[in-house]
N, C-alpha and C positions, 0 to 999 in steps of 0.2 A: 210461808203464811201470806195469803193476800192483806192486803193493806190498802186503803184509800186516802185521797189528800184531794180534798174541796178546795177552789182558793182563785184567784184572778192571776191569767197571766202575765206576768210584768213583761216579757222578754222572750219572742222568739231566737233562741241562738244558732240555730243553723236548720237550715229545712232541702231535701234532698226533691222536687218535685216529680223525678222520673218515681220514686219508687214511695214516696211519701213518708220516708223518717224524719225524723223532728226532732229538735231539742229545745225543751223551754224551760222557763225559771219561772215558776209559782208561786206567788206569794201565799201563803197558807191561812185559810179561817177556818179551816176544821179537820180533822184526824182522826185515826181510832189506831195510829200507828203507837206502840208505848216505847215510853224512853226519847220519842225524838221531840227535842225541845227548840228546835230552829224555826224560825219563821220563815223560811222557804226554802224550796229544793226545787233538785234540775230533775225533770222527767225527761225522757226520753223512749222512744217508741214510734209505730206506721201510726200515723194517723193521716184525717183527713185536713182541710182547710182550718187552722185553727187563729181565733182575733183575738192580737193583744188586747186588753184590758179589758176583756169578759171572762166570767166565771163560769169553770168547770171544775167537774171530779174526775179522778184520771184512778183506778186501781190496780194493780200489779206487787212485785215485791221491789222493798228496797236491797241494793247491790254497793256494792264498794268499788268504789273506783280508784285507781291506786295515786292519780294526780287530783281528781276534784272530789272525793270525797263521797261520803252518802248521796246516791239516789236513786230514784222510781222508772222501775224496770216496767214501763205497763202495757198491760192486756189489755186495758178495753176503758172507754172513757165516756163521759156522757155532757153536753153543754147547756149551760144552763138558758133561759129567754135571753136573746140580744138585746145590749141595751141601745137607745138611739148613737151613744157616744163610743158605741164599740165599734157600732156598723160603718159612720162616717172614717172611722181609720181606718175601719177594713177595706173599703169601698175607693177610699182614695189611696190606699197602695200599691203597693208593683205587681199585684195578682192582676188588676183592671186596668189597661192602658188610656192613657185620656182621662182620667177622672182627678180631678184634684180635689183637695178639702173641700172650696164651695160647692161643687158641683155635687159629690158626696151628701152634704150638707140639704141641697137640696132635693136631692133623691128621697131622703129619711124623711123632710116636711110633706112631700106632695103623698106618699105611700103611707107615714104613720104608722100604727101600732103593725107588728107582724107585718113588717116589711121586706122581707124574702118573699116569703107565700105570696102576697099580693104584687110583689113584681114580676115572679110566674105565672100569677093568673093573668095579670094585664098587662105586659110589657110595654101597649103601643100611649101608656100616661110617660113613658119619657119624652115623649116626643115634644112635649109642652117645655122641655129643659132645654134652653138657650147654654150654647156654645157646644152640647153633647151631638157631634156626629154620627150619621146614620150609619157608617162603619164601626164606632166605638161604642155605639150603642147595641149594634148588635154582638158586638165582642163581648160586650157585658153579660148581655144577658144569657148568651152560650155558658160563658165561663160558671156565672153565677147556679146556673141549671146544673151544669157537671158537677161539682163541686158539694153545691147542695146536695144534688140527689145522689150521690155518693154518700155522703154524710146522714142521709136517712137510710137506703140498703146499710148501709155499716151499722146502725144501730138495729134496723132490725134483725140481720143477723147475729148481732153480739145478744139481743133477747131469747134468739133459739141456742144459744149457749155456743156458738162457736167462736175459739178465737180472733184474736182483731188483726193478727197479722194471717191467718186462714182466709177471712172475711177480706183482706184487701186483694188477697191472691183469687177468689174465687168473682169478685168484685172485678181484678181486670180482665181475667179469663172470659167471664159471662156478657160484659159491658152493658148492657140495657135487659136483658136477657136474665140476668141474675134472678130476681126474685122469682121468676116464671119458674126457670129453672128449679130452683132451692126448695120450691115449695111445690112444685109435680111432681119432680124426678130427683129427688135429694139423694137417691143412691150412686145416681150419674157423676157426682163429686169425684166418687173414689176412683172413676178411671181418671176422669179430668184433671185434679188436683193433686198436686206431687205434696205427700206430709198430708194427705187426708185419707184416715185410714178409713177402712169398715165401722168399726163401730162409733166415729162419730158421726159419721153421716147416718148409723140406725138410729142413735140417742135424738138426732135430729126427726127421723123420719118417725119416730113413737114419739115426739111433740108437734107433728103435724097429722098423729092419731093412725097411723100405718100400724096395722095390728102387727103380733108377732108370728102369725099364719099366715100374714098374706102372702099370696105369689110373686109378687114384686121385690119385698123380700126372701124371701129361699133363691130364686131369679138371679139375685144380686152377691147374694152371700158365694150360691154355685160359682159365677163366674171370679168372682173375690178368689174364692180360695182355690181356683183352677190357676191362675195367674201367678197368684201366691207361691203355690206347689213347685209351677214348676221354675219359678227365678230360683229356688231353696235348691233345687235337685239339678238345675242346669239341663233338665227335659223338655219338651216340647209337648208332652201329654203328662196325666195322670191316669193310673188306672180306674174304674167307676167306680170301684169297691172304696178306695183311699180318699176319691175325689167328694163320694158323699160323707164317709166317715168325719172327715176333716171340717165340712160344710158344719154338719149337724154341730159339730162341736164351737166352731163359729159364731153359731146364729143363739147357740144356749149360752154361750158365757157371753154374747152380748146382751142378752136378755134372761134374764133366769126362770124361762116358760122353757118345760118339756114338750117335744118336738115329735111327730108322725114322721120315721123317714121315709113310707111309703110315699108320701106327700112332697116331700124334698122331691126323691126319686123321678115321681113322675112330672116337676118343674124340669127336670134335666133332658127326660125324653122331651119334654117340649123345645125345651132349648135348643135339641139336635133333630127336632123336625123341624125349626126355623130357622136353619144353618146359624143359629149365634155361635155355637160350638159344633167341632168337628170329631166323628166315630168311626173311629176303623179295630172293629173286633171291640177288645172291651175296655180299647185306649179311650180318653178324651181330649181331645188339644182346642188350645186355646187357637180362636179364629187367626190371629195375626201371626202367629208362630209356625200356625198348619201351612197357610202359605206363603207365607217366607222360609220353608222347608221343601215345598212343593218348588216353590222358585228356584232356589238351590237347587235341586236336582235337573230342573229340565236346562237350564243353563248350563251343568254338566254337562249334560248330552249334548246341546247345541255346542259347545266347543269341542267337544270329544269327536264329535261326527261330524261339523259342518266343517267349512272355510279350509284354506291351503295349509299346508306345515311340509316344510322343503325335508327331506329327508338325509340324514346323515349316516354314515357309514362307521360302521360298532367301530373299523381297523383304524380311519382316522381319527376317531375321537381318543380312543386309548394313545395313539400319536402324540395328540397335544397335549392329552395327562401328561406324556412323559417330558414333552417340553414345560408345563408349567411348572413341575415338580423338581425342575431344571434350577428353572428361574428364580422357584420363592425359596429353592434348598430346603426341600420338606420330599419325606416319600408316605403317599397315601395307601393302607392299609386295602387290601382285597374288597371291603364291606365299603371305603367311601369312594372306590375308585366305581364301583358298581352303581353309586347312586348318581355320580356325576354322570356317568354315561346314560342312569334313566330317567335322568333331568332333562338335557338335552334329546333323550331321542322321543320322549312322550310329552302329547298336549300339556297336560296335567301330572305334578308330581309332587307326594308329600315326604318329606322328611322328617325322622320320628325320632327322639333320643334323651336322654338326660342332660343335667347340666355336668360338661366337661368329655362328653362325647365326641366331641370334633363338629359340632353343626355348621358352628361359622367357619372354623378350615375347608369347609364341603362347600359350603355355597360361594365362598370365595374361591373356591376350582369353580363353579360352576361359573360363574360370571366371567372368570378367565378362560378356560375352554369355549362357550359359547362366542367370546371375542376372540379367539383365532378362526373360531370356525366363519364367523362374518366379516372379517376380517376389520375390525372397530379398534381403535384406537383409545384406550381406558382413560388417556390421560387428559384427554380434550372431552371434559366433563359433559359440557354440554352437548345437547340434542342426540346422546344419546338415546336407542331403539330399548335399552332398559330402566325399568320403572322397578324402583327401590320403595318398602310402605312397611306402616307398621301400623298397631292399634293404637299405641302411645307416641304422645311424643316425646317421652323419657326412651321406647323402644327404637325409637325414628332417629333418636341423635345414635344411641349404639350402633346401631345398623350402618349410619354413616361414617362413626370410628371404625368400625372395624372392616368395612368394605372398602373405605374410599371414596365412593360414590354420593352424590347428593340422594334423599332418601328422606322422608315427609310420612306423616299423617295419611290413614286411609283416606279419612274425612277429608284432608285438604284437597291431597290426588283426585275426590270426588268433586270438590265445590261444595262438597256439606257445610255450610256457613252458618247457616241458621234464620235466614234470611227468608222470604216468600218465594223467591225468583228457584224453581227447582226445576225450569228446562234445561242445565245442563247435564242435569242426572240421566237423560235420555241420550249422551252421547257418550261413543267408549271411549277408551282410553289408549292414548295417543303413544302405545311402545307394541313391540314386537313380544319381548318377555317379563313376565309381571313378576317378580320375588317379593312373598311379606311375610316377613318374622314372625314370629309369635302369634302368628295366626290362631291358640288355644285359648288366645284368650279374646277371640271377635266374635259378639255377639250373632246369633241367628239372624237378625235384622239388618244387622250393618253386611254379613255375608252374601243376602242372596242382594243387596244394594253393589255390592261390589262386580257380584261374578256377572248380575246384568250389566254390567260398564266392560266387559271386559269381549275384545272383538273375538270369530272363532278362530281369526285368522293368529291370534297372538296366543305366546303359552304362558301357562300360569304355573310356578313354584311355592311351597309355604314348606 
């Protein structure tokens, strides 16, 4: 049950600015909570800039915390007018550099009532404040701007019903951009915003008056449930028949208006006449899937047919089976002595099996036979010609128990960081032969990310 708590805050107790969590202590003037008879609690929640000793309503649920006790888990909060004596503290604290209580002080006489607003409208009245720097004035007034107008987008989106910690996420993602956004293209949430499903951004777009026909949505719901379909299915298409079905079904429990699927239908063919989506026969694939599948394949072939691969001889590779099989006192069955040989003699090779198969026995021939064949020395780890990877790196440490070898993260091996800087992804990858584990379980996207890194001159294992 929501719950609300009016009240002035005594006490910011800790505030996160990178991500905007909060924790305050609330003195309480008003309730509609029953049963709680304390005069204040700890709220906690994203919020925006919030000033001690001004009042606000903050609503959410109360939770139990098992060392402090009752408090407000909250959703969405709302501030009440600043008073002159809130703003002076808020103004002279450690959000505004260079500002101390007088200067604070004087800021709130020279601007007067609705002293934000008019410090945005007019910034260049500070200039009349002695000892305020032309640097710390303008730090001011940035800050104050950001801040602010954060705290206005937040409440106008918590008015179109969406939550406050949604509304901070779509808030950093959009940056200035946001309202524009949210209120043209409010279905564009759903690719953008991770935790923003379909139907809040329809509830949203039928209180910005988007009928339940229009093409914008069927448009949106189509590509929704194409997406959708095939994360469920681990596909790269749906067929049209399934892909409308599901849609319609979509768009009516988000809205409880009966639907024309002829009209669906024909959003779709638009859709595959303006390449948003992609038809071959009576599949549909989602744009980013089709070609990172397309990718995947021609990169096949560029390794499969370009670049050198030195060739080795079926008589000496079964040779060095029989020497490793020497060495580790192990004899490999007919089925893994055949795969190591079509490891080593092909660009590309997969390895297919259950758990307790012998997989890691086989790649660990393989890695052994390939270092007699080049004559590498397993023991002297480093700058090693092979490149050990997994999709995890719960997979990546296995890999390296049971191989011996140093062995990492796809992601890492790429420079996937997460960062802006993505010209290293444009160069391959610095081994002669690539082995990665559990390659069944690496996404279509991080694959054809991979196989493009991967030079034709080098072979690849999984």
């Amino acid at each position: 049950m929501e719950v609300y708590f009016s009240g002035t805050i005594e006490r910011i107790i800790f505030e996160n600015v990178s991500n905007f969590f909060r924790i305050l202590l609330l003195d309480i003037d008003d309730t509609n909570a029953e049963d709680f008879d304390d005069y204040e609690i700890i709220v906690t929640g994203t919020m925006a800039d919030i000033i001690e000793g001004e009042e606000y309503t903050f609503w959410g649920q109360i939770v139990q915390h098992s060392k402090y006790g009752e408090q407000l888990q909250m959703t969405r909060y709302e501030r009440a007018k600043p008073t002159s004596k809130g703003l002076v503290k808020y103004f002279s604290s450690s959000h505004f550099k260079g500002i101390g209580l007088k200067t604070a002080q004087k800021i709130v006489d020279i601007y007067g009532e609705n002293t934000i607003d008019k410090i945005l409208e007019n910034p260049d009245k500070l200039q009349s404040i002695s000892g305020l720097s032309a640097k710390n004035r303008e730090a001011f007034v940035s800050t104050l701007r950001l801040n602010y107008g954060t705290e206005m987008v937040l409440a106008k989106l918590a008015n179109y019903g969406i939550p406050n910690k949604l509304a901070f996420q779509i808030q950093d993602f959009y940056k200035e951009e946001t309202l524009e956004i949210v209120e043209n293209y409010p279905y564009q949430l759903v690719q953008d915003i991770k935790g923003l499903g379909f139907t809040i951004a329809d509830q949203l777009a039928q209180e910005l008056g988007i009928e339940s026909q229009a093409p914008e949505r069927f448009r949106a719901g189509l590509v929704h449930s194409l997406f959708q379909g095939c994360m469920e299915t681990g596909d790269t298409y749906m067929e049209a028949r399934d892909l409308l079905e599901q849609t319609l079904n979509l768009l009516e429990s988000s809205r409880p208006v009966e639907l024309d699927p002829s009209q669906v239908a024909q959003e779709l063919a638009y859709l595959i006449e303006e390449d948003k989506v992609q038809q071959i026969d009576t599949k549909i694939f989602d744009n980013s899937l089709f070609f990172a599948e397309e990718g995947i394949r021609s990169h096949l072939i560029r390794i499969l047919e370009k670049g050198q691969s030195k060739k080795q001889e079926l008589e000496t590779i079964q040779e060095h089976i029989a020497t490793v099989e020497e060495e580790l006192g192990i004899e490999y069955d007919s089925i893994q002595k055949q795969a190591i040989c079509d490891a080593i003699q092909n660009k590309v090779f997969i390895l297919t099996g259950g758990p307790g198969t012998g997989k890691t026995t086989v790649i660990n021939g393989i890695i052994a036979v390939y270092a007699l064949l080049e004559g590498l020395d397993l023991k002297k780890k480093s700058n090693l010609p092979i490149l050990l990877a997994a999709p995890t790196g719960r997979a990546a440490r296995r890999m390296n128990e049971l191989t011996g070898l140093p062995s990492a993260t796809i992601h890492r091996h790429l420079g996937m960081t997460g960062d802006d800087d993505t010209s290293h992804l444009e160069d391959y990858l610095d081994a002669d032969f690539i082995i990665v584990d559990e390659f069944s379980m690496v996404d279509t996207w991080l694959a054809n990310q991979l196989f493009s890194n991967i030079s034709s001159n080098s072979k690849f294992s999984s």
